[in-house]
Each structure stands twice: as structure tokens, then as C-alpha cells.
C-alpha positions in Angstrom: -25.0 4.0 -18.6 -28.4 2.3 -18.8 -28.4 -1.1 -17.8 -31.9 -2.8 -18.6 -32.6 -4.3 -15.0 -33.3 -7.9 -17.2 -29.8 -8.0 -17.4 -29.1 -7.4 -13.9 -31.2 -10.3 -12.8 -29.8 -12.8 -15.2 -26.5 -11.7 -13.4 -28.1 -11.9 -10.0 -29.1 -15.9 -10.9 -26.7 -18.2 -10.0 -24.7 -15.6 -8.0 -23.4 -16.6 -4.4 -22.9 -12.7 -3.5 -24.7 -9.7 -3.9 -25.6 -7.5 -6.6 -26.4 -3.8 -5.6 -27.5 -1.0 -7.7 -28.2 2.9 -6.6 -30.9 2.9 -4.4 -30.5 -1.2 -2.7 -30.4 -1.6 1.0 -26.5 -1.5 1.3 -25.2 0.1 -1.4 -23.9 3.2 0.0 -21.7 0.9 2.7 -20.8 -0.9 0.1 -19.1 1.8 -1.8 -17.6 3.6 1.1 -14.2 4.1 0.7 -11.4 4.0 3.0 -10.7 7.8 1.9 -14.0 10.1 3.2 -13.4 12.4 0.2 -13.9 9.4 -2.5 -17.9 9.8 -3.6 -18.3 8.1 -6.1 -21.4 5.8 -7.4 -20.9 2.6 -9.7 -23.6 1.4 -11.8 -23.3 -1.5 -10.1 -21.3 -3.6 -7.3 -20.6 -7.0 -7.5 -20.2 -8.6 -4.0 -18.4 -11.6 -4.7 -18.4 -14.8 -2.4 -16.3 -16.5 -5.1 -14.0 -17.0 -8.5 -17.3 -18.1 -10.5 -18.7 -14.1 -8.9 -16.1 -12.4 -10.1 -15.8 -14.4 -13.9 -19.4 -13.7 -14.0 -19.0 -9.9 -13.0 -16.4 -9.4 -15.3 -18.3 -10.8 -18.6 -21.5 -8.9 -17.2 -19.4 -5.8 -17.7 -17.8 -6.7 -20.6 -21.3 -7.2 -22.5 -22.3 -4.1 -21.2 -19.4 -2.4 -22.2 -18.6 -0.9 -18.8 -15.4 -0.8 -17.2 -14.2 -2.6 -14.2 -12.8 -1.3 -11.1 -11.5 -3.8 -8.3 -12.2 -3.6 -4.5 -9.8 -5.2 -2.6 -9.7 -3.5 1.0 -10.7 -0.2 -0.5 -8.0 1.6 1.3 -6.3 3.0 -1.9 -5.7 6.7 -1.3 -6.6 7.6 -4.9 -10.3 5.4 -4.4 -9.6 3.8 -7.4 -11.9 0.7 -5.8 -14.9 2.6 -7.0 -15.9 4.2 -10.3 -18.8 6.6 -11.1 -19.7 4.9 -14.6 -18.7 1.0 -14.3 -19.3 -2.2 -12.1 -17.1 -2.5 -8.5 -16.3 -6.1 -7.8 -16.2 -5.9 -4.2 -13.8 -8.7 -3.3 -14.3 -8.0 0.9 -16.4 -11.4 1.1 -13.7 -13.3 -0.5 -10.7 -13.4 2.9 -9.7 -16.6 3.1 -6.0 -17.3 4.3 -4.6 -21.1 4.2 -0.9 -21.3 5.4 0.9 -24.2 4.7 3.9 -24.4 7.8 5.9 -27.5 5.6 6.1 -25.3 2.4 6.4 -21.6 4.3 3.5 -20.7 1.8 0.3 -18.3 2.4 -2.6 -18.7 -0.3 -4.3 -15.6 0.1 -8.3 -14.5 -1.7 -8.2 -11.4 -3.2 -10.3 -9.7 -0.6 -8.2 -10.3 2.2 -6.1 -7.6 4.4 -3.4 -8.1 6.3 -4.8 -8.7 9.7 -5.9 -12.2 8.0 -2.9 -12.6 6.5 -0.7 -12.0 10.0 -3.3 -13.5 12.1 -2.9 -17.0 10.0 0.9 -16.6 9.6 1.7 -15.8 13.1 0.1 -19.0 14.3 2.9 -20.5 12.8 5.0 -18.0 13.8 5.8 -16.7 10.1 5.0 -14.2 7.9 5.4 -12.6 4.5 6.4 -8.5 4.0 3.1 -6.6 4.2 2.2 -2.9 5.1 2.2 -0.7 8.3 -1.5 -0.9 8.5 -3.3 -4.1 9.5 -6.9 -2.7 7.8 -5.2 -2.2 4.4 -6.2 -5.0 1.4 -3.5 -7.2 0.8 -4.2 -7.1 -3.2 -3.6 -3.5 -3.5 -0.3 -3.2 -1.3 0.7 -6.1 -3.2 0.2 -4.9 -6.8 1.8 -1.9 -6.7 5.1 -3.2 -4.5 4.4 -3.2 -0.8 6.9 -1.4 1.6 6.3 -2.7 5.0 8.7 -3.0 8.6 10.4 -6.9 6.7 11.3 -5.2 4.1 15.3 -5.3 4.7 15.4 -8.8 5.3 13.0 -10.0 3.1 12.1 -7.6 0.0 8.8 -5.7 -0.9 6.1 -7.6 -0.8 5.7 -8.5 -4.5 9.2 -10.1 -3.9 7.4 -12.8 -2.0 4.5 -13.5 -4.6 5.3 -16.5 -5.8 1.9 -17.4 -7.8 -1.7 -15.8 -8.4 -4.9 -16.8 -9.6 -6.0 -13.9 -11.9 -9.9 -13.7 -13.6 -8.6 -11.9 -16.9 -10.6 -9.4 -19.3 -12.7 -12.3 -20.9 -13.9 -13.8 -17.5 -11.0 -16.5 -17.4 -9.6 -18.2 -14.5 -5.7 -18.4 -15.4 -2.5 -19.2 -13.0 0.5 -16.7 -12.7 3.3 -18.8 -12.1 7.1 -19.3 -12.7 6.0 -22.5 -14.8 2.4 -21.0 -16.0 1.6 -17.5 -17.8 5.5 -16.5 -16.5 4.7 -12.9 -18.4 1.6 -12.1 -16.2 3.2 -12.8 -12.8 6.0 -10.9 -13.8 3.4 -8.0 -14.6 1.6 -8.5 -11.3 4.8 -8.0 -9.4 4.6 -3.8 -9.6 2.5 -3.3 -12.6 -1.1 -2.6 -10.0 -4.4 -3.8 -10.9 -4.1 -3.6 -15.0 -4.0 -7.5 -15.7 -7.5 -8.7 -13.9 -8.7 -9.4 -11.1 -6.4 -11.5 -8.8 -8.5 -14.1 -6.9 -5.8 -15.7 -4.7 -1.8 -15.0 -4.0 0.6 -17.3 -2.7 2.9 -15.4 -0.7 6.5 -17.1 0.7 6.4 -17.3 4.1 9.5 -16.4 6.8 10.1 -17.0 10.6 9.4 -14.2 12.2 8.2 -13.8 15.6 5.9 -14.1 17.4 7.7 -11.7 19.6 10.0 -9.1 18.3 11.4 -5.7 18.7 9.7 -2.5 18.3 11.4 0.4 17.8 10.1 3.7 18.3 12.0 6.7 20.0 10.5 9.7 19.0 12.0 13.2 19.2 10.9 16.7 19.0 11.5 18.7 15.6 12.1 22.0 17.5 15.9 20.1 18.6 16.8 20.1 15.0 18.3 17.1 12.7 20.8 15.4 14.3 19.0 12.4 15.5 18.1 11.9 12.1 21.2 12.5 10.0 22.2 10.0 12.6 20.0 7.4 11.7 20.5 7.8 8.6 23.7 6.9 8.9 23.4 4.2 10.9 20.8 2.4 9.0 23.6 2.6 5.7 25.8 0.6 7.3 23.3 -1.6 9.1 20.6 -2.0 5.9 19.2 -5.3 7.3 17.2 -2.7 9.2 14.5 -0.8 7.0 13.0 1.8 9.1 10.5 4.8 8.8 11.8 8.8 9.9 7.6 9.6 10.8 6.7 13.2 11.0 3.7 14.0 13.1 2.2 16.1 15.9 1.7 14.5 19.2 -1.5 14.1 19.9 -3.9 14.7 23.1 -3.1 11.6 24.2 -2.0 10.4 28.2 0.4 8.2 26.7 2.4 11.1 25.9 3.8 14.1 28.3 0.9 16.6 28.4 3.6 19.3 27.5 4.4 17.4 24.5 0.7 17.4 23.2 0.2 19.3 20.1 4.2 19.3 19.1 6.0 18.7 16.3 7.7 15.8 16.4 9.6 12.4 14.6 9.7 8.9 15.4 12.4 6.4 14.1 10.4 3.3 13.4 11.3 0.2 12.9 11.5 -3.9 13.9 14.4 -5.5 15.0 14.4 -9.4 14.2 16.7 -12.2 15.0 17.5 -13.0 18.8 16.3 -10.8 21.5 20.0 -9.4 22.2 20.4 -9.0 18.7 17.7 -7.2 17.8 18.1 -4.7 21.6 22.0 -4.1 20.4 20.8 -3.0 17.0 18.6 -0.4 18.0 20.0 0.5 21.1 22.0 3.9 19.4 19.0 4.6 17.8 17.7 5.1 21.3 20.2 7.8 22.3 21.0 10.2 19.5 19.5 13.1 22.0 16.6 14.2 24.7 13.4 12.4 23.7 9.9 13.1 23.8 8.6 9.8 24.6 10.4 6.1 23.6 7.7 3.1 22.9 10.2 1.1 22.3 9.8 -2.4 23.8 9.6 -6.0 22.5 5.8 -7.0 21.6 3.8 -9.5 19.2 4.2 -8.7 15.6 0.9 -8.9 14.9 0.5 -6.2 17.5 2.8 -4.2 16.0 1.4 -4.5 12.9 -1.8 -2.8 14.2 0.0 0.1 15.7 -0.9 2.6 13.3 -4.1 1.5 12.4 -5.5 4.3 14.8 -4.4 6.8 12.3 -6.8 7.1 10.2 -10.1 5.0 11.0 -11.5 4.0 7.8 -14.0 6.9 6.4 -13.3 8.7 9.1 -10.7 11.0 7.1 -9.9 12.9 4.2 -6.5 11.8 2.7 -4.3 13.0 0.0 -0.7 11.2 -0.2 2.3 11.8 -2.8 5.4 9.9 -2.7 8.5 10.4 -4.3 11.8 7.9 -4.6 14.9 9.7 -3.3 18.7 8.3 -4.9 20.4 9.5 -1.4 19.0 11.6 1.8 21.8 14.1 1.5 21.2 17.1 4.9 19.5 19.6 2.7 16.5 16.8 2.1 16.5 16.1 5.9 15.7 20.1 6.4 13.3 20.1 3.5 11.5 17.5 4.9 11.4 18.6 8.3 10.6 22.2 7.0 7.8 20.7 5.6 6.0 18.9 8.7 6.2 22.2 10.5 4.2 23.7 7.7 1.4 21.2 7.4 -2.0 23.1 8.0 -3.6 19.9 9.7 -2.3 18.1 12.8 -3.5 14.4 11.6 -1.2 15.1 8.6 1.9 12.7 8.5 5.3 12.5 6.5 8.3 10.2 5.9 11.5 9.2 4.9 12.0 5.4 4.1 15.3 3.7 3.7 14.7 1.0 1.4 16.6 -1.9 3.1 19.7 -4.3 1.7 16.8 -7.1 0.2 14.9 -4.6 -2.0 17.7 -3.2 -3.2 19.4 -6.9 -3.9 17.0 -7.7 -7.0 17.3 -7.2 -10.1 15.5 -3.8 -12.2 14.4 -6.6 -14.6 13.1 -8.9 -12.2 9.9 -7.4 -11.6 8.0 -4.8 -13.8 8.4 -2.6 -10.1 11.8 -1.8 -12.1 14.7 -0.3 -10.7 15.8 -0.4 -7.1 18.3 1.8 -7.1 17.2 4.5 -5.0 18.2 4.9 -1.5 14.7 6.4 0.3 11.5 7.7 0.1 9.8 10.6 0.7 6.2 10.6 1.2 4.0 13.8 1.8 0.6 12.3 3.4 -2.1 15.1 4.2 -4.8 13.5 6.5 -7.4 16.0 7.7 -11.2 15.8 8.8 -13.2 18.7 7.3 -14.1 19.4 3.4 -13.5 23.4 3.7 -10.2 22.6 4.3 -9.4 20.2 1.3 -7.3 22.6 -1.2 -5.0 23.6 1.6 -4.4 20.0 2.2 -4.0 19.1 -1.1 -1.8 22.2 -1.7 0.6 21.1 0.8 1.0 18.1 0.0 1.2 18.8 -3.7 3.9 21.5 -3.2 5.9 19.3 -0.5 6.6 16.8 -3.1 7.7 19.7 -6.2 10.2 21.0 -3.1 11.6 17.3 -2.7 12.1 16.8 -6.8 16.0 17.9 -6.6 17.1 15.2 -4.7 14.1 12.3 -6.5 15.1 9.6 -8.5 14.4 10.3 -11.7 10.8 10.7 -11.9 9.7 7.7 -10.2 7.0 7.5 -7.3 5.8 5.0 -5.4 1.9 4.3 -7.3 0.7 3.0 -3.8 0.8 7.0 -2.8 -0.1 8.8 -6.0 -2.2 11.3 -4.9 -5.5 10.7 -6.5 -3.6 9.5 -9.6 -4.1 12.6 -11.2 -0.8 12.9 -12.7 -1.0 10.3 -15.8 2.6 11.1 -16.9 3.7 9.6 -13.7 3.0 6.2 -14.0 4.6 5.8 -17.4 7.9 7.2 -15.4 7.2 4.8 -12.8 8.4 1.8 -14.7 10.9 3.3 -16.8 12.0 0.9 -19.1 9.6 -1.9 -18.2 6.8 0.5 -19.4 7.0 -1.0 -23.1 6.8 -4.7 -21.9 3.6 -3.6 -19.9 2.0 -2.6 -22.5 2.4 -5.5 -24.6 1.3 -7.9 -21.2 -1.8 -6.0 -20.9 -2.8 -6.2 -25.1 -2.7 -10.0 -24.3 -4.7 -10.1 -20.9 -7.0 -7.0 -21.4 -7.2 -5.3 -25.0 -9.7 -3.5 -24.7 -8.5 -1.8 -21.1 -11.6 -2.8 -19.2 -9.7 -2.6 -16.0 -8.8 1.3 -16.0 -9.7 2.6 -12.5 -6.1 2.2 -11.7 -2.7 4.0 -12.0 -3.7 2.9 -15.7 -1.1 1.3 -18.2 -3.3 1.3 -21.8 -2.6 -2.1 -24.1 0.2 -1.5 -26.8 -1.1 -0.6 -30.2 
């Protein structure tokens, strides 16, 4: 769309940020995208310094009749952070993180991650549930649930949001509370980035830390299941522990036995909290279900350990594709699928899972949150990671066809909208929230009629 470039300087006046068109010093670093295979090109991006930016943004689309899409920490897998026909409100300048030790309560700006969020916390020696990667944007994580190592004490991450500060459709600053707009924060906790533009969270804060336990035996797929029917046992009867089954392929790496290097293998990852004896007589027959690979294992800063897999994938430095699906049990045959399925992964940066969703998740109540039920057991996710364009449909193929092999044993239809592919699949996120989906609808009709934030896992406004 043609936007007359009078309009664009009466936006520019008055505006503490930046405001970048095709062709500025900076634009194409400012719509680089976590994922290297999102390519897209916004009308125009909105770097916002602060909540008057982004009110301004938003009516300056609005008027224009342009759509909105949201950049948080642009690590989204689906790159819904930018939009080829629209204005990006680049939220990266906007990172504060107060904590408040007396109340146990983080107010977080939208454009955050959660290396500002643990580095705050943690000098306090607290935190809040956040993700397994430090570089990822708190907003997003947050939006759509947010499964991270706490989760089995203390929930997803949306069940620590206690308030937000949300710029809606008409450029208005209003407060998500349990006394104030109830409805919205209720939407916020699952429903993604439908509502507006959330300026600030206030996350409840926990103990944790500094120093805790890391757990991280890895064996080698070629020795077959057993350490991981195991633990899947084990974790069911001990489901304060919430833990990750990671399929990967050992790198090149000194840190690893150079006969191990390019093998198959899985690591069963988790924290252990509470005292240090505690925590080493949790996980200690996790330790020894059979011959290991390697065991990194050990007690470290959690902060450090939520860095660990930030190595991963370097932001822009990949090509990612992800699909997750909810599992209601991990019965054998799902353990053989899934290990069937990291032997057959035609990249070695690829990675896959099995998540066991931990005693606090499951503790709240379907109607709680619009994240819906938490009946489900696990997760599954299928996350292709690979470097070179020629080699995108096989990628994309196997992760695709991974996550149709796993639907006998899914939940329903539900998926985690964090890893949604590239949010192709419409159909899914209306089977995300199941019953819920209706009471979105109506939430979004009052906050955003006209749908002017739709680069998301999109929920349209009841008609």
C-alpha cells in the first residue's frame, strides 16, 4: 500500500524511536528475523522507545488501514513479527525489567527477553517460569503459554502474569488486571498477540536459586528406549520435576567423546530445585538408567542454565520449521515413534522432544485461562533446524510428516501455538482453545473489531 511520505513525517514528529521505510539506513536489521527463512518487508517499522510510540504506531496504521504485526524478540518460528503489507512495531528498544523483592513481582516492557528478565530476578535470587532460551522475547513466550525448566513447580508462564499494560486497536493505554478489564487478561493468558500490543507484564516472582541443579545425562539412541521409558516413569510419580527427552546429534564438539561426534542421541533435561541434597537425590536415577554418552550434569547458576541452549540456533543464522503436538499419555509405541523419527531427520542441527507437563500446569483449572485444558500428559515437538535454502522442503517434509505420525496418541487436536510451523494450518488454532475459542472471539470484537492485529496464530472478532 501507498503511504503518502506526509504522513509518515507527521508520524516521525513527536516520535522518541525510529521510523524506517524500504530503502532507510537500518531497515533490513530491523526486520531480520530470528528465523533466516522469514523475508518479509513491512511498509513500515515502528521502533518504539515508549507507550506514547506504540499508541501513536497503532492509530498511524489504523488511519492508513494497514495491519499491525508486533515485534517482541522476533524469535517466533512462524515470523509472525513482520508482515509484507503492514506497519512492524518493533518493541526491542523498549527492555526495561523493575523487580520489586518485598512484593516477589517483575514489571516487565514488552520488548524484553528473558536474559533481562533472569538477569533482574536473579539478583534477588527469584524468578518467574520463562523458556529454554535466554535470546527469546518474553511477550511472545508469554502470550501463547510459556513451557520453560519451573514449569512443575510453578505453572506455564502465563500462570504467573498477574497484570499487563496492553495499547489496544484504537491506540489506548488500558490495564489487564484481576480488578481492571478482568476479560482481557484472562485473553492474554494463552490467547497470543490478538488483543494489542502489551507494553509491560507483571510477572509473580519465586525463590529460586541462584545455584541449582542441572540435569543432563544424555544417551545414545542406537541403545534403544529404556532409559526413556524409565524416565518417563519416574517423572509420573515425581511430577514436581518437568523435564525435556531432547533428540539430537552430537556435535563436533571437544566437550563430547570424539567417537560420539555425529551420533544420534537424547538428553533428559531438567532443574532440580529445593536443597542441594534434595535436588542431587531426585535426579540421581535419572543418572543411571544405562551406559551414557556424556553426563553435564552438575549444579550451576540458573541464569547460566538458562543460556544453555542459546548456542542452538544463533539468531538468523538458521532456517527453522517447528510443529508441536499435545500428547494425553507417552504410552512405548510414541517413545519408538519419536525416536524413529530423530534417526530420520535429514539435517543434523534438527532437534526433537518429549515434554512432561509437570504437577503445577496440570493443577489449574481449563477455565482459568483461555490456554484451556491441561489435561494432557506431554508434548511432542518435531523442530527442523537446518542452514541451506535447497534443502528447505525436505526439512519442512520431515517435520510436517513427524507430527501426522504422532496424531494417534495427540490430545485431541491441540498444539502448542508457540511451535505452529509457520501457522499455516488455520484450523489449528481454533482447536487449540477448544471451548474457550467462542469467548475469544467475543474478547477480541471488544478490543480489536476490525482484526488489525492479524500477523498471529489469528482468532478473527465474533460477528
Amino acid at each position: 500500500m501507498d503511504v503518502r511520505n506526509a504522513t509518515i513525517e507527521d508520524l516521525k514528529s513527536d516520535f522518541a524511536g525510529s521510523v524506517l521505510t524500504d530503502g532507510d539506513a537500518g531497515y533490513d536489521d530491523a526486520r531480520a528475523l530470528w528465523n533466516a527463512m522469514i523475508d518479509r518487508r513491512p511498509t513500515l517499522i515502528a521502533r518504539c522507545r515508549n507507550t506514547s510510540d506504540v499508541s501513536r504506531a497503532v492509530r498511524f496504521a489504523r488511519a492508513q488501514g494497514l495491519p499491525v504485526a508486533i515485534r517482541g524478540g522476533g524469535h517466533n518460528v512462524a515470523g509472525h513479527a513482520a508482515c509484507d503489507t503492514g506497519v512492524m512495531i518493533d518493541l526491542s528498544g523498549m527492555r526495561a525489567v523493575q523487580v520489586d523483592p518485598d512484593r516477589r513481582i517483575a514489571s516487565v516492557e514488552g520488548g524484553a527477553t528473558w536474559a533481562d528478565v533472569d538477569r533482574a530476578a536473579q539478583a534477588f535470587g527469584l524468578a518467574t517460569p520463562g523458556g529454554l532460551i535466554s535470546e527469546t522475547g518474553v511477550a511472545g513466550l508469554t502470550l501463547s503459554g510459556g513451557f520453560g525448566h519451573l514449569r512443575g513447580r510453578h505453572g506455564l508462564t502465563i500462570d504467573n502474569l498477574v497484570a499487563a499494560e496492553v495499547v489496544t486497536a484504537d491506540g489506548t493505554l488500558v490495564r489487564a488486571s484481576a480488578d481492571e478489564h478482568p476479560d482481557l487478561l484472562w485473553a492474554l493468558k494463552g490467547g497470543g498477540g490478538n488483543f494489542g500490543v502489551v507494553v509491560r507484564f507483571e510477572f509473580a516472582l519465586h525463590p529460586i536459586g541462584p545455584e541449582v541443579l542441572f540435569i543432563a545425562p544424555i544417551y545414545a539412541v542406537e541403545d534403544g528406549p529404556g532409559p526413556i521409558r524409565a524416565w518417563r516413569d519416574y517423572v509420573a510419580e515425581h511430577d514436581e520435576l518437568a523435564m525435556i527427552c531432547e533428540f539430537s546429534t552430537v556435535p563436533e564438539d571437544d566437550e563430547f567423546p570424539h567417537e560420539a561426534w555425529g551420533q544420534k542421541v537424547f538428553a533428559l533435561v531438567g532443574v532440580g530445585l529445593g536443597s542441594e541434597a534434595e535436588a542431587e537425590a531426585l535426579a540421581a536415577p535419572l543418572r543411571d538408567l544405562g551406559p551414557k554418552v556424556a553426563d553435564f550434569s552438575g549444579r550451576m547458576n540458573f541464569a547460566d542454565i538458562q543460556q544453555l541452549f542459546d548456542a542452538q540456533t544463533p539468531y538468523g543464522a538458521m532456517r527453522c520449521y517447528w510443529k508441536a503436538r499435545y500428547l494425553t499419555e507417552l504410552p512405548d509405541a510414541m517413545i519408538d515413534l519419536a525416536m524413529e523419527n530423530a534417526v530420520r531427520a535429514p539435517s543434523p542441527n534438527t532437534i526433537s522432544s518429549l515434554w512432561n507437563m509437570g504437577r503445577a500446569v496440570r493443577s489449574v483449572p481449563a477455565e482459568a485461562t483461555a490456554f484451556g485444558d491441561r489435561s494432557m500428559g506431554w508434548m511432542y515437538s518435531a523442530d527442523g533446524v537446518w542452514a541451506n535454502a535447497e534443502d528447505d522442503e525436505a526439512n519442512i517434509a520431515w517435520a510436517r510428516d513427524s507430527w501426522t505420525r504422532a496424531e494417534p496418541f495427540g490430545h485431541g487436536d491441540r498444539t502448542y501455538l508457540n511451535f505452529p510451523g509457520h501457522g499455516e494450518d488455520a484450523a489449528l488454532t481454533r482447536a487449540a482453545f477448544g471451548s474457550g475459542y467462542d469467548r475469544l472471539t467475543r474478547i477480541k470484537s471488544t478490543y480489536d473489531p476490525d482484526n488489525v492485529f492479524r500477523f498471529n496464530q489469528n482468532i478473527p472478532p465474533a460477528t
